[in-house]
N, C-alpha and C positions, 0 to 999 in steps of 0.2 A: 545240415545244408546251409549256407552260408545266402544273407539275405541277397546279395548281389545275384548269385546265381539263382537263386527263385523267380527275381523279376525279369531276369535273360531270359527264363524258359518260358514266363509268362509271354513277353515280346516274340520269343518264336511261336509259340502258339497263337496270337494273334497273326502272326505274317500267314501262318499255315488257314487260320481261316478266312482271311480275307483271301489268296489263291484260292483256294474252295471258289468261293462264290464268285469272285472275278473269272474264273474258268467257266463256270457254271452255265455266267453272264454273258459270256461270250458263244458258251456253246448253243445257248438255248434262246437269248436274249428274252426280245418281248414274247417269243411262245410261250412261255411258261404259264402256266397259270393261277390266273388274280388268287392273291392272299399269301399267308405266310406258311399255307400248307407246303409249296416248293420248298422254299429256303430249308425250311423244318427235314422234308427229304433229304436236300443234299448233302445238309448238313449232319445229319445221322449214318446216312452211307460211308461219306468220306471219315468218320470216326468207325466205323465197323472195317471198311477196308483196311485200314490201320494194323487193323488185327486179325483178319480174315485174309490178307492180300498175299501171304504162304501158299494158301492152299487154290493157286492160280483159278482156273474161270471157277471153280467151286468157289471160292474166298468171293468174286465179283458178284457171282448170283448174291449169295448171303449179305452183301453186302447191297445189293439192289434192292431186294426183300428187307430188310431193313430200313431202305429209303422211304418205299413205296409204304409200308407199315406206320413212319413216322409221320409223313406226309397224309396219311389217313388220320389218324388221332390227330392231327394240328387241323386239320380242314373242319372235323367233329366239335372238337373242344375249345378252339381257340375263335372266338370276337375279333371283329375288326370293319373299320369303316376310315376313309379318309375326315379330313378336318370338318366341321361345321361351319357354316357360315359364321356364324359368331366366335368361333373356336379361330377363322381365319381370320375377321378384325380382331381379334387382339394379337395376336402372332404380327401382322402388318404395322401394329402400334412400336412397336420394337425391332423390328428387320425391314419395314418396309414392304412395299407390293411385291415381293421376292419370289420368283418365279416358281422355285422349287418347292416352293408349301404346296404345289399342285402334288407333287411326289410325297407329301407324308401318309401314311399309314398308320392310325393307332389300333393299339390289339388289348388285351384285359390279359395277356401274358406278364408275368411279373420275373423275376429275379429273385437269388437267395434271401429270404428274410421280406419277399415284398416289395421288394427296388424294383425303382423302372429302369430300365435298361433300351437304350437305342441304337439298331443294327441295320446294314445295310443288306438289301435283299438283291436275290438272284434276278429279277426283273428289272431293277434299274430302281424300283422303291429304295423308301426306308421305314423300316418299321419305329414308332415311338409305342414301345411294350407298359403300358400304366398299371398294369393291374387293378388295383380296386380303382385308380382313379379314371376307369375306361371311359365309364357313366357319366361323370361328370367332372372333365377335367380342369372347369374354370373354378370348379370349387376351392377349398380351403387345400392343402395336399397335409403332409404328414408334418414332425414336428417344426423339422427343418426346413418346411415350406408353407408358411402360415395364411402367405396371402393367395387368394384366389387365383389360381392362372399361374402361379409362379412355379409350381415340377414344371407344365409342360412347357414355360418357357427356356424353363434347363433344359429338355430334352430337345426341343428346336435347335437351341445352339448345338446339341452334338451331332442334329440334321445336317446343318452347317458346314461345319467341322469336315464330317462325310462328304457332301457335296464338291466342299474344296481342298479337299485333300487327292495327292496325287493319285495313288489306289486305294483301294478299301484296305489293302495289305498293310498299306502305310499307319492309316488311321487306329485300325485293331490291332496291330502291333503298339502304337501308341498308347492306346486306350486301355488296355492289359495289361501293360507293365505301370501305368498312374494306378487301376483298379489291387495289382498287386501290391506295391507300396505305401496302398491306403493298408487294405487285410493284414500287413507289417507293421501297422501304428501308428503310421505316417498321416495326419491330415490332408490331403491333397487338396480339401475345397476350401481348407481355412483362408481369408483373407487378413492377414497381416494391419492392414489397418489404412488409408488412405495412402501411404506412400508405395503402395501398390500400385496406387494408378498412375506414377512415374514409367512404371517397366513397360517394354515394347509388347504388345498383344502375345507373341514369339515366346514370348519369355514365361509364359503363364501357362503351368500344366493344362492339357484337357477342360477338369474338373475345374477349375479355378476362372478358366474362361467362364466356362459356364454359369459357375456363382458369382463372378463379374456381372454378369448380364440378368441374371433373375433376382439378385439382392436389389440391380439399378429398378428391375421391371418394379420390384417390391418397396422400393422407398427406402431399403437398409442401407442404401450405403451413403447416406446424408445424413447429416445433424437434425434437419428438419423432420426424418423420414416421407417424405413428400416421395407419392408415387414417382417414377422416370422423371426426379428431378433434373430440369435441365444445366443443374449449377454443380451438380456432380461431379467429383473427382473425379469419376470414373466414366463424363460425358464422353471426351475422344475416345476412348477404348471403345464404346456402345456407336460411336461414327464407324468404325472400322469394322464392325458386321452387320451395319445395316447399307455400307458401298456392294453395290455390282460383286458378281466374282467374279472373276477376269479370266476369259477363255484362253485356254493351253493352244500351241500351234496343229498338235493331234490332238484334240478333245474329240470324246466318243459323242455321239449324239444321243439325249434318250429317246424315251418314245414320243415327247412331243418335238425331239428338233434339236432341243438345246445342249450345250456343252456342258457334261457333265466333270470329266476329267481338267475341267478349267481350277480347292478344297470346298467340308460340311459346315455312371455311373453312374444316372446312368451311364456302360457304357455309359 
């Protein structure tokens, strides 16, 4: 199978889940209930009907039962609380008072190998999934994140990302086929070296956004290594996510008001 067509399928898989949950969102909006036990349902159903949906309202039960099943085990086993106070000053040190850190969610849910991974939920949340680093995520993170505070400042920009992106369809189609291309050999977060910070924000996969903004949060992307140096090549890029996101002319509203359809490996 030919790498092109790996990452297509990855990209429609991402479009198929984010329709998931944007229908979800729609259907159920803020009823649903707090935590990632929903998302965890819908999202098990809609992969059971997949394969159950032959065997008409038989397939839909099995595939309900499924939901409600997974949805159970996530409400059980899975952690989660919004940001901490301190958890939100340092977030604002780098984005700004930005409204939507009121919508994060972190969970001690991890990804293959222990990645954190960051998704958009059926409720208008987002989840930032940390795994071991639920506990204490201003700590040190893993190799590739040495400095204190620096995964979940990765995983804020893929909040980001979400937030301002046109659908979650959009985003997780995006986000799938970079996560693809990485599992292909491909570096996606590698930065290149200061003349990176030439290219238009646009122009930088996902991932690379994101280690744009958490090398700056960390001091790596200076000679000096000087925490959010302000003399950074990489300062105007780090202006351009901590501006406003700019309301769409139909933005959906969340639950506190605000336009959300204005965009947000983890994910």
């Amino acid at each position: 199978m030919s790498r092109r067509l790996l990452v297509r399928m990855a990209r429609g898989y991402g479009w198929f889940l984010g329709v998931v949950l944007s229908l979800a969102r729609r259907a159920g909006g803020r009823w649903w209930p707090a935590g990632p036990a929903s998302t965890a349902g819908v999202l098990a159903a809609a992969h059971v009907a997949l394969v159950t949906v032959w065997f008409g309202p038989l397939g839909v039960a099995i595939a309900a039962v499924a939901g409600v099943a997974a949805g159970v085990v996530a409400r059980l086993g899975i952690r989660h609380r919004p940001l901490s106070d301190e958890e939100r000053r340092a977030a604002e040190r780098v984005f700004g008072p930005a409204e939507w850190l009121d919508d994060v969610i972190l969970t001690d849910l991890s990804g293959l190998g222990g990645r954190a991974f960051t998704l958009p939920a059926v409720d208008g949340l987002v989840f930032c999934h940390l795994g071991a680093m639920f506990d204490a995520p201003l700590g040190p993170g893993p190799v590739a994140y040495p400095v204190p505070g620096q995964l979940l400042i990765h995983e804020l920009v893929h909040v980001r990302q979400i937030v301002g992106a046109g659908s979650s369809a959009s985003f997780l189609a995006d986000a799938l086929a970079v996560q693809a291309r990485h599992e292909l050999g491909e570096n996606v977060y590698r930065l290149r070296g200061p003349g990176d910070a030439h290219h238009e924000w646009a122009e930088h996969n996902l991932e690379r956004q994101a280690t744009i903004v958490d090398r700056w949060y960390g001091g790596q992307s200076s000679p000096s290594r000087r925490p959010m140096d302000p003399d950074s090549p990489f300062a105007p890029l780090i202006a351009q996510v901590r501006a406003p996101i700019p309301a769409r002319g139909n933005g959906r509203p969340d639950r506190a008001g605000r336009s959300l359809d204005a965009p947000g490996p983890g994910v």
